[in-house]
DSSP file (Angstrom, degrees, kcal/mol; ACC not computed):
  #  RESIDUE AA STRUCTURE BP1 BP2  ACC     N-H-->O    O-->H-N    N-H-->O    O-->H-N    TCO  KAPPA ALPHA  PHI   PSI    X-CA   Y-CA   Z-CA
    1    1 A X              0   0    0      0, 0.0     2,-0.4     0, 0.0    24,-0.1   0.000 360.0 360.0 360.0 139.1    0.0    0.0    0.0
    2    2 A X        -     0   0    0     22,-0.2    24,-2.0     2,-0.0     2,-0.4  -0.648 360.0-154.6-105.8 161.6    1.6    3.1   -0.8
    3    3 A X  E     +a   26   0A   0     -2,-0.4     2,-0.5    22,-0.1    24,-0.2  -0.939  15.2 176.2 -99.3 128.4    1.6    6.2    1.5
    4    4 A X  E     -a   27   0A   0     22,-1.0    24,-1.3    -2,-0.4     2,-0.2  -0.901  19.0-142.4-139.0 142.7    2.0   10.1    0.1
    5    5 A X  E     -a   28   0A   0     -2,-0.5    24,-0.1    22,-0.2    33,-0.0  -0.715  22.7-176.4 -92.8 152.7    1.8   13.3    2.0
    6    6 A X        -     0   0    0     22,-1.0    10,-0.1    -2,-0.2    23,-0.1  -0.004  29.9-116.0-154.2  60.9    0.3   16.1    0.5
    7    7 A X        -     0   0    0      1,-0.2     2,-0.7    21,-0.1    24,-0.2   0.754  42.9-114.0  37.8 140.1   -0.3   19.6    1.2
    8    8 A X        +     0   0    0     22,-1.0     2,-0.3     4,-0.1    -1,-0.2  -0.729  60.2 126.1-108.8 126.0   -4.0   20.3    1.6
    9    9 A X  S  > S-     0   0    0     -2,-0.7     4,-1.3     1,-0.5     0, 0.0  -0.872  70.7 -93.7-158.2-171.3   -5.7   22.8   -1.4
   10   10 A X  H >> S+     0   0    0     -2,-0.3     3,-3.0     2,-0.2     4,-1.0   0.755 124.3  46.5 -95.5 -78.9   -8.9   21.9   -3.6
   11   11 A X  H 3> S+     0   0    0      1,-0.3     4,-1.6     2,-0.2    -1,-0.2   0.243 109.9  47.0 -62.7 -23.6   -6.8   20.7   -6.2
   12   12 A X  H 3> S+     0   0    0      2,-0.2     4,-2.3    -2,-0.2    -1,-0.3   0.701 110.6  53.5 -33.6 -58.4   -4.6   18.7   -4.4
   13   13 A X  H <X S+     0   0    0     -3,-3.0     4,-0.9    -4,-1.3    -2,-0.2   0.920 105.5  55.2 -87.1 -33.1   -7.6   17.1   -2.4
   14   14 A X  H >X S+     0   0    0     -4,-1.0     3,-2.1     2,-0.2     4,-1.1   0.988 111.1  51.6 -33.7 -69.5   -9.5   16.1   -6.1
   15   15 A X  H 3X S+     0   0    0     -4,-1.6     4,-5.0     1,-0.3    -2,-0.2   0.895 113.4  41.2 -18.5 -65.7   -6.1   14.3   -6.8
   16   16 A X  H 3X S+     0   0    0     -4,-2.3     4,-0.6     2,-0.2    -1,-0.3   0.481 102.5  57.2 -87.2   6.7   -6.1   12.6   -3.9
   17   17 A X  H X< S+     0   0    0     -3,-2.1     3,-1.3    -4,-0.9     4,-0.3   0.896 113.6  51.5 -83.3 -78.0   -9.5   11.4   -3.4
   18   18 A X  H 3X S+     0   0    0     -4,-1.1     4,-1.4     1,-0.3     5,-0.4   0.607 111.3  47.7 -15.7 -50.2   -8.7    9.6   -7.4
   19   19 A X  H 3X>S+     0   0    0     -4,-5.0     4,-0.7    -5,-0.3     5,-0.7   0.949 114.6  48.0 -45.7 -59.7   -5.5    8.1   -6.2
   20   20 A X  H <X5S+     0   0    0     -3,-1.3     4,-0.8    -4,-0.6    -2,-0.3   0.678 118.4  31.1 -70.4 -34.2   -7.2    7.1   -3.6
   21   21 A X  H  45S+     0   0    0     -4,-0.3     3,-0.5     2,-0.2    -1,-0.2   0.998 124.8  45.3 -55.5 -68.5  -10.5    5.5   -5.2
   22   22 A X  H  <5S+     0   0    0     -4,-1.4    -3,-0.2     1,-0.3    -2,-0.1   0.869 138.0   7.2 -65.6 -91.2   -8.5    4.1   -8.8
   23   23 A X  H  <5S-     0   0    0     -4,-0.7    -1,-0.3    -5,-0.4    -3,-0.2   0.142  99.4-116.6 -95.0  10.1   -5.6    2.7   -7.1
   24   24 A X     << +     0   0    0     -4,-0.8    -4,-0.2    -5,-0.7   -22,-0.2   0.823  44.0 170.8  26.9  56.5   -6.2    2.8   -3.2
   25   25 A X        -     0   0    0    -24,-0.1     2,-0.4    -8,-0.1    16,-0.1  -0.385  32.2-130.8 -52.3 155.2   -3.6    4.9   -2.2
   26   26 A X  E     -a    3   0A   0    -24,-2.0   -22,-1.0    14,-0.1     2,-0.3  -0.859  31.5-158.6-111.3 147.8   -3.7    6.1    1.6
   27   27 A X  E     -aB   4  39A   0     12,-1.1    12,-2.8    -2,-0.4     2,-0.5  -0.997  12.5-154.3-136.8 104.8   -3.3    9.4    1.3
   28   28 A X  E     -aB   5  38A   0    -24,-1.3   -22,-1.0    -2,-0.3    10,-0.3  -0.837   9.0-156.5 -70.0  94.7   -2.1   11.8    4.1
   29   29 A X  E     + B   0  37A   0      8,-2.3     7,-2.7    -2,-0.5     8,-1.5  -0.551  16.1 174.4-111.3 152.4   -3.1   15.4    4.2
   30   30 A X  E     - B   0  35A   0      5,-0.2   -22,-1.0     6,-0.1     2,-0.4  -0.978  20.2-148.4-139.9 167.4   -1.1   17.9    5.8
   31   31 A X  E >  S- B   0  34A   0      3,-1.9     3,-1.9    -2,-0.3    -2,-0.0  -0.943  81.8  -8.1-114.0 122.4   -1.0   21.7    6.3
   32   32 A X  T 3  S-     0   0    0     -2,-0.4    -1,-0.2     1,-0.3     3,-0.1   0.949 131.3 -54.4  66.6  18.3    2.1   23.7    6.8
   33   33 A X  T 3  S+     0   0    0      1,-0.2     2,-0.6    -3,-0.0    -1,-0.3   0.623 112.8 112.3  95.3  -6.3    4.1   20.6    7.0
   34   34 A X  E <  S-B   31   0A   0     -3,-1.9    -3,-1.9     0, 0.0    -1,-0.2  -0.945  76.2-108.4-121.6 138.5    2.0   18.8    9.9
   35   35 A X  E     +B   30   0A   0     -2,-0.6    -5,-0.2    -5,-0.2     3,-0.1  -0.406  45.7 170.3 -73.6 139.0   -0.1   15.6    9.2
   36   36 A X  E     -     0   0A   0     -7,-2.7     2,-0.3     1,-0.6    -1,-0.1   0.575  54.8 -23.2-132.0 -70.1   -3.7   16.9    9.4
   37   37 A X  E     -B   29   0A   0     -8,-1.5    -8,-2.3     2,-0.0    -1,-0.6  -0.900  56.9-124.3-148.1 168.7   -5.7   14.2    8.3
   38   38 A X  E     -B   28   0A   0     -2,-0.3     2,-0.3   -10,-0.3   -10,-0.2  -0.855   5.0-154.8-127.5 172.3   -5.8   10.9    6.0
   39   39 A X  E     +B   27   0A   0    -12,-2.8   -12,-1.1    -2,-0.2     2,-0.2  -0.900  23.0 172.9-115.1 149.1   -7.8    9.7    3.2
   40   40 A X        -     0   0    0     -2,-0.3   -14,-0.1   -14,-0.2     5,-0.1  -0.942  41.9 -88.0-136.2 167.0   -8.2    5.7    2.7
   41   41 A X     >  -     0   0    0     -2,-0.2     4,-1.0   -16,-0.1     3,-0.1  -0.393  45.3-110.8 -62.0 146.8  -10.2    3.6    0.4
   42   42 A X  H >> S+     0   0    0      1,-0.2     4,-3.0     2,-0.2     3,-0.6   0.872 112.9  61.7 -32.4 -52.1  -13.5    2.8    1.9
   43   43 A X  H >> S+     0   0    0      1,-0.3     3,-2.6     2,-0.2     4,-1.1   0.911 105.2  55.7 -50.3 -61.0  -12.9   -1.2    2.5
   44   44 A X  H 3> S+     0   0    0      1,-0.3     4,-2.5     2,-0.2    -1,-0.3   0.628 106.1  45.3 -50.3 -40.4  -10.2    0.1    4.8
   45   45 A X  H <X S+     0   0    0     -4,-1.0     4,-0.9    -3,-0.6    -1,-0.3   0.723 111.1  49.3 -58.1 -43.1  -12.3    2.1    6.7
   46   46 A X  H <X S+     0   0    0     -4,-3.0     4,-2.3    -3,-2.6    -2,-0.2   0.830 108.7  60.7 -79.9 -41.6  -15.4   -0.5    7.3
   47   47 A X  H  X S+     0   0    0     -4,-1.1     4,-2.4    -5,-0.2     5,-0.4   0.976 108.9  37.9 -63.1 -43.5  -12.4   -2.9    8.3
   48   48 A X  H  < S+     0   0    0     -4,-2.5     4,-0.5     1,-0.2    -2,-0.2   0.851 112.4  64.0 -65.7 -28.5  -11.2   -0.5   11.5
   49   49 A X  H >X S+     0   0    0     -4,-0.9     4,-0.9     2,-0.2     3,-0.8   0.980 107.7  35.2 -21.9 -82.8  -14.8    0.0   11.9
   50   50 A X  H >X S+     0   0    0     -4,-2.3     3,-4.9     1,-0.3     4,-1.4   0.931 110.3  59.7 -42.5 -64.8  -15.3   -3.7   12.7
   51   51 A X  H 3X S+     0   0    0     -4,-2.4     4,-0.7     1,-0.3    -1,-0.3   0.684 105.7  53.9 -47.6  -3.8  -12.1   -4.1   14.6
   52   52 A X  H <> S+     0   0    0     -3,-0.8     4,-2.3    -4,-0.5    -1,-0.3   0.871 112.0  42.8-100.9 -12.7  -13.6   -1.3   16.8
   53   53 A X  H <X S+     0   0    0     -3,-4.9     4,-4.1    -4,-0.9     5,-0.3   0.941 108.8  52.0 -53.4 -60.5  -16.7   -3.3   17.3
   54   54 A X  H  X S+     0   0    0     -4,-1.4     4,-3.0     1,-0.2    -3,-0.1   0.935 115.3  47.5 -64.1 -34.1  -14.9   -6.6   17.8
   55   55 A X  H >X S+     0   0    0     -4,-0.7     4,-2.1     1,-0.2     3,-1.0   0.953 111.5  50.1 -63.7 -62.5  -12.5   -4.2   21.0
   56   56 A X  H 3X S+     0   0    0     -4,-2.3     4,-1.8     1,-0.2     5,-0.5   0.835 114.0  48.4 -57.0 -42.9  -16.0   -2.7   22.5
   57   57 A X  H 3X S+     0   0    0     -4,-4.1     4,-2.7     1,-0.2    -1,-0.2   0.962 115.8  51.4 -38.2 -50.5  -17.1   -6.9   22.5
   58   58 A X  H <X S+     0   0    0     -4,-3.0     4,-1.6    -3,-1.0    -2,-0.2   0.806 105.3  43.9 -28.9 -80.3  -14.2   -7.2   23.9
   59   59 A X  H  X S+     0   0    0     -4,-2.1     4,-2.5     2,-0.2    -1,-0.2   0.865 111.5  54.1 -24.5 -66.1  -14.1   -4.9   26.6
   60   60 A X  H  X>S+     0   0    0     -4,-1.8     4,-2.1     2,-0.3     5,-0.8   0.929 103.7  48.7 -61.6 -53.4  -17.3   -5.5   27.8
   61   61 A X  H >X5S+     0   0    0     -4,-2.7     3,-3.0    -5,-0.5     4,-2.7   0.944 113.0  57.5 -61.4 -49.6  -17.2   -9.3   28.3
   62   62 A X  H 3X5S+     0   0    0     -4,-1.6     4,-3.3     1,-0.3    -2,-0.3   0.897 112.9  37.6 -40.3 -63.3  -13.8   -8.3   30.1
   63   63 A X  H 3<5S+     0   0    0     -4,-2.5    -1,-0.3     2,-0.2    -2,-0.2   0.494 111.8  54.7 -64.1  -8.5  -15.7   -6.2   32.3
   64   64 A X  H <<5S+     0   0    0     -3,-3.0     3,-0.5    -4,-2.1     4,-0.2   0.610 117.4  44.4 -96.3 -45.2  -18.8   -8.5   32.7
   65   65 A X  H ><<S+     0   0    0     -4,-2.7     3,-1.2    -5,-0.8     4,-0.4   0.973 107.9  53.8 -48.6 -59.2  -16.1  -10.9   33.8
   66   66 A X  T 3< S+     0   0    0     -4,-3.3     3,-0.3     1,-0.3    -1,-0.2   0.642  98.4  62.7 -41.2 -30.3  -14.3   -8.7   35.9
   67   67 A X  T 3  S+     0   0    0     -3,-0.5    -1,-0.3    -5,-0.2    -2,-0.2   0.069  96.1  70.1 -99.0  32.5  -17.5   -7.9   37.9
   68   68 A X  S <  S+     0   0    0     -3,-1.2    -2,-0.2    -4,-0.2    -1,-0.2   0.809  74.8 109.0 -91.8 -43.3  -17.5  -11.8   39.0
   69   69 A X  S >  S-     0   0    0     -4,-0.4     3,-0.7    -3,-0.3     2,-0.6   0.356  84.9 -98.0 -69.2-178.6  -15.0  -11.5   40.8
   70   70 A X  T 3  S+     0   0    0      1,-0.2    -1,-0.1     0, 0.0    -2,-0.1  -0.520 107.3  25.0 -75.1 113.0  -15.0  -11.7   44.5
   71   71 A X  T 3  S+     0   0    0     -2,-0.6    -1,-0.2     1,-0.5     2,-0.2   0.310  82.1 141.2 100.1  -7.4  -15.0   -8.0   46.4
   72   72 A X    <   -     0   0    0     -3,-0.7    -1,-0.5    -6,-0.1     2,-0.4  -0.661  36.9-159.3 -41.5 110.9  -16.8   -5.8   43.2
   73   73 A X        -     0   0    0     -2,-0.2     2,-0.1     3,-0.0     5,-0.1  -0.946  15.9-128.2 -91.1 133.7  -19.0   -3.6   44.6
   74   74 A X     >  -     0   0    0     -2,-0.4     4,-0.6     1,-0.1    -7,-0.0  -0.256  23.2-119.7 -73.6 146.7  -21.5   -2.5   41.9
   75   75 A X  H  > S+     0   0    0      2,-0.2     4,-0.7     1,-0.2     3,-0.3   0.687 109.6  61.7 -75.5  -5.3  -21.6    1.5   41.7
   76   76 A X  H >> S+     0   0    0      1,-0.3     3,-1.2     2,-0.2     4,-1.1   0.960 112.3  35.7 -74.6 -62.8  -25.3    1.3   42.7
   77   77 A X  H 3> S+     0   0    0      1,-0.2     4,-1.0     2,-0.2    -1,-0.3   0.362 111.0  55.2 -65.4  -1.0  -24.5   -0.1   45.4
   78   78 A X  H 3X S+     0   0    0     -4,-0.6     4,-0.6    -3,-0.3    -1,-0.2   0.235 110.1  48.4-141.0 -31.3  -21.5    1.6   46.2
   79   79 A X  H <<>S+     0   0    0     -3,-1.2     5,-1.9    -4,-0.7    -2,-0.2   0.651 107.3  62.2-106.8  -8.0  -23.3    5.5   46.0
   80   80 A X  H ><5S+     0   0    0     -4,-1.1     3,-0.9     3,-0.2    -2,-0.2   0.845 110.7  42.9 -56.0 -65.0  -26.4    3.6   48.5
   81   81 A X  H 3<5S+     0   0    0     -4,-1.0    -3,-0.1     1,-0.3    -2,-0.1   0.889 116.1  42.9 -49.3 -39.5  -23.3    3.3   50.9
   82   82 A X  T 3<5S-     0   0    0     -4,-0.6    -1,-0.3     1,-0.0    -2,-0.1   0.675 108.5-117.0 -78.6 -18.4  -21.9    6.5   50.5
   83   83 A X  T < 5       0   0    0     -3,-0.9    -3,-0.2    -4,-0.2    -2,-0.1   0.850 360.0 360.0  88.9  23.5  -25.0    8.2   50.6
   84   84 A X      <       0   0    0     -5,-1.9    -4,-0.2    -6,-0.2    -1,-0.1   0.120 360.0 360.0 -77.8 360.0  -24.3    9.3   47.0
């Protein structure tokens, strides 16, 4: 997959949405020399998509696990005590 930085202007960003559809270049844009924002082909985008799904499954059964163990007080219960 190729990378290219590119300076951000409208004609510049036409270009680089085309790389990026017709050949799926990832496309970086920067201003003034500092990395701003990126462009990528779609698939790429729907795959980090999932993989942020699959982390939040993740998380959560970690944390439904985590509240198994022995000494987890549940925050309802835990602002009852405090008077919360």
């Amino acid at each position: 997959m190729t990378y290219r930085h590119i300076d951000i202007d409208y004609e510049n960003l036409q270009a680089a949405i085309d790389k990026v559809v017709l050949e799926g270049e990832r496309i970086i844009l920067q201003k003034q020399g500092k990395s701003m924002a990126a462009i990528v082909p779609i698939e790429e985008l729907e795959i980090l998509q999932e993989l942020e799904e699959l982390e939040d499954e993740f998380d959560l059964k970690a944390a439904q696990e985590a509240m198994k163990e022995p000494g987890i007080v549940p925050w309802e219960e835990l602002k009852l005590q405090l008077g919360l």
